[in-house]
N, C-alpha and C positions, 0 to 999 in steps of 0.2 A: 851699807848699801844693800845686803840682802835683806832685810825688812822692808825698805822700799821697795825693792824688786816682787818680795813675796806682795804686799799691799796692793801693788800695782795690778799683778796676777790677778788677784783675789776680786779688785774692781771690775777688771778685764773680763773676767768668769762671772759675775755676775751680772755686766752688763750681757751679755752672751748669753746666760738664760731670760733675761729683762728680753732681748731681744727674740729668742726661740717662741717664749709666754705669748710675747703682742703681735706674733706672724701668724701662731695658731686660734689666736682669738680675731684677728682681720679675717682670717678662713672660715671661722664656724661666723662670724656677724654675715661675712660671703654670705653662703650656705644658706641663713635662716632668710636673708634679705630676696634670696631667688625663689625662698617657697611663699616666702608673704607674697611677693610680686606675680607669682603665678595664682595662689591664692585669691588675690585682688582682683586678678584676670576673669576666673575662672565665675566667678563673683556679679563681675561686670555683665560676661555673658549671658547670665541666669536673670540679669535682673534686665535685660532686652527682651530676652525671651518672655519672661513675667508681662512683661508691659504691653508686648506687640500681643500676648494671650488676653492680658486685660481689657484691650482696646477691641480685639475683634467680642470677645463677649459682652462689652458696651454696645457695639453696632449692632449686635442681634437682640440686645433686653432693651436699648432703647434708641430704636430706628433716628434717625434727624427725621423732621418736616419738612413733607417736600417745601419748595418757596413758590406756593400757590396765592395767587391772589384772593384776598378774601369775598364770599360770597355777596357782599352788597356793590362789586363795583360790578 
């Protein structure tokens, strides 16, 4: 009986750290998952701003036409 009790133990304690191991690896994947996602954020915003800079400097290098009608009517 105490072999199995010790065995028992033994399983016990190591599911215990199985378990301490996979709560601190869920916190650091947390963790890294909130710096990507701000990351990603941070990302997004830059490439708005890119875009809304790229488009005003289309508008001043190359104007639209007015919609003038052409000179033989």
């Amino acid at each position: 009986m105490s072999e199995t009790d010790d065995g028992n133990e033994k399983r016990i304690e190591d599911l215990e750290i199985m378990a301490a191991h996979q709560a601190q690896m869920i916190e650091d994947l947390s963790e890294e998952l909130q710096r990507a996602s701000a990351a990603i954020e941070r990302m997004q915003r830059n490439l708005r701003s890119l875009g809304d800079r790229f488009e005003a400097l289309e508008d001043v290098a190359m104007p639209r036409p007015e919609n003038t009608k052409p000179p033989h009517y």
